[in-house]
C-alpha positions in Angstrom: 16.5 -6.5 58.6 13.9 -5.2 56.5 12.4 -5.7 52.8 11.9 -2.7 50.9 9.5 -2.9 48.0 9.6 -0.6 45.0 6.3 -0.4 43.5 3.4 1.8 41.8 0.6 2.6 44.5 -1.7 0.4 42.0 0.3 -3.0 42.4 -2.5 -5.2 44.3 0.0 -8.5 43.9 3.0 -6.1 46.2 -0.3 -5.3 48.2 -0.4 -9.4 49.3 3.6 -9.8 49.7 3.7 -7.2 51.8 0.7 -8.3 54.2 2.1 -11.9 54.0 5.8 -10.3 55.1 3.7 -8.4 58.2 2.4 -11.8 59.3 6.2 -13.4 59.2 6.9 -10.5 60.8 9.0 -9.1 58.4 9.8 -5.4 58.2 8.7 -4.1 55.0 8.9 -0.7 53.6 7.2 0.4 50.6 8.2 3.0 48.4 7.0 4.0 45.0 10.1 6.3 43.4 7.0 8.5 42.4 6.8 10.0 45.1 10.5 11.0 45.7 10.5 15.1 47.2 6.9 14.7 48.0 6.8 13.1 51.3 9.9 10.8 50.6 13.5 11.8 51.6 16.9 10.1 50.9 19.7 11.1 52.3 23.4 9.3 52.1 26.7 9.9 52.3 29.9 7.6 50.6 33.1 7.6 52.5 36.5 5.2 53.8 35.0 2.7 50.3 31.5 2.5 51.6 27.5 3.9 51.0 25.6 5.0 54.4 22.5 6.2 54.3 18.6 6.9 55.4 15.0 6.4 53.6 12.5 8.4 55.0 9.0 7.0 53.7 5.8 7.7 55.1 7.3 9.3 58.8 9.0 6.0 58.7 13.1 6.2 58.7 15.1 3.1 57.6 19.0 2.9 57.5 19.9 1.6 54.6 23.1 -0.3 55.7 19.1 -2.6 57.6 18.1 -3.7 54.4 18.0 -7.6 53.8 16.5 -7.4 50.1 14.8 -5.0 47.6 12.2 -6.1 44.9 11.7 -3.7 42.2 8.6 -5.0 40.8 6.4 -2.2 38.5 8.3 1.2 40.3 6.4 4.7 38.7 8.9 7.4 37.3 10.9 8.9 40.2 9.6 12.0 40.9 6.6 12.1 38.5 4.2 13.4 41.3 7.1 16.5 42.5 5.0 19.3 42.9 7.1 21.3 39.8 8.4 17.1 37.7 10.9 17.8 35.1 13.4 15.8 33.3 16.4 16.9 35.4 14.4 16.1 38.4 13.9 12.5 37.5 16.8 11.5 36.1 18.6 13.2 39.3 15.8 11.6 41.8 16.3 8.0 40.0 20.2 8.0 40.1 20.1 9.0 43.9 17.9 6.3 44.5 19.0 3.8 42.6 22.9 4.4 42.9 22.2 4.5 46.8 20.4 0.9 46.8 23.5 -0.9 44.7 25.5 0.5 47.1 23.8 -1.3 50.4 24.4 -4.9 50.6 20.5 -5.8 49.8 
């Protein structure tokens, strides 16, 4: 089961949890909501009462139905580094994202 991490690229402290959780040999994902269109991809769909879907970060595909926890710790805007960011485009970006993640069992 993996831990998936929500966090700005800055965030040194994440930057120790997640080496401590490679040692345990933990799988980890880190994913700062920032970069959702550029390089992220989310894809999902809801049917028969439950939430499937996939997190593509980094080349790097998890299923989100795999994830044991998520720790939002200092997350940047969703989609504040989209090559054309608006307001629709973050506020669409965040709710796929988060809306997604309530639904898994993490």
């Amino acid at each position: 089961m993996t831990v998936l991490i929500l966090t700005s690229e800055e965030d040194v402290t994440a930057d120790m949890v997640v080496l401590r959780l490679r040692e345990a040999q933990v799988p980890v994902v880190r994913l700062d909501p920032a970069d959702l269109t550029d390089g992220v991809a989310l894809s999902g769909e809801y049917a028969h009462g439950a939430c499937h879907g996939q997190l593509s970060v980094g080349g790097r595909l998890v299923d989100l139905d795999g994830l044991r926890s998520i720790w939002v710790r200092r997350p940047g805007v969703a989609a504040a580094r989209a090559a054309q960011p608006s307001a629709w485009l973050t506020e669409e970006s965040a709710q796929a994202l988060y809306g997604m993640l309530r639904g898994t069992g993490a």
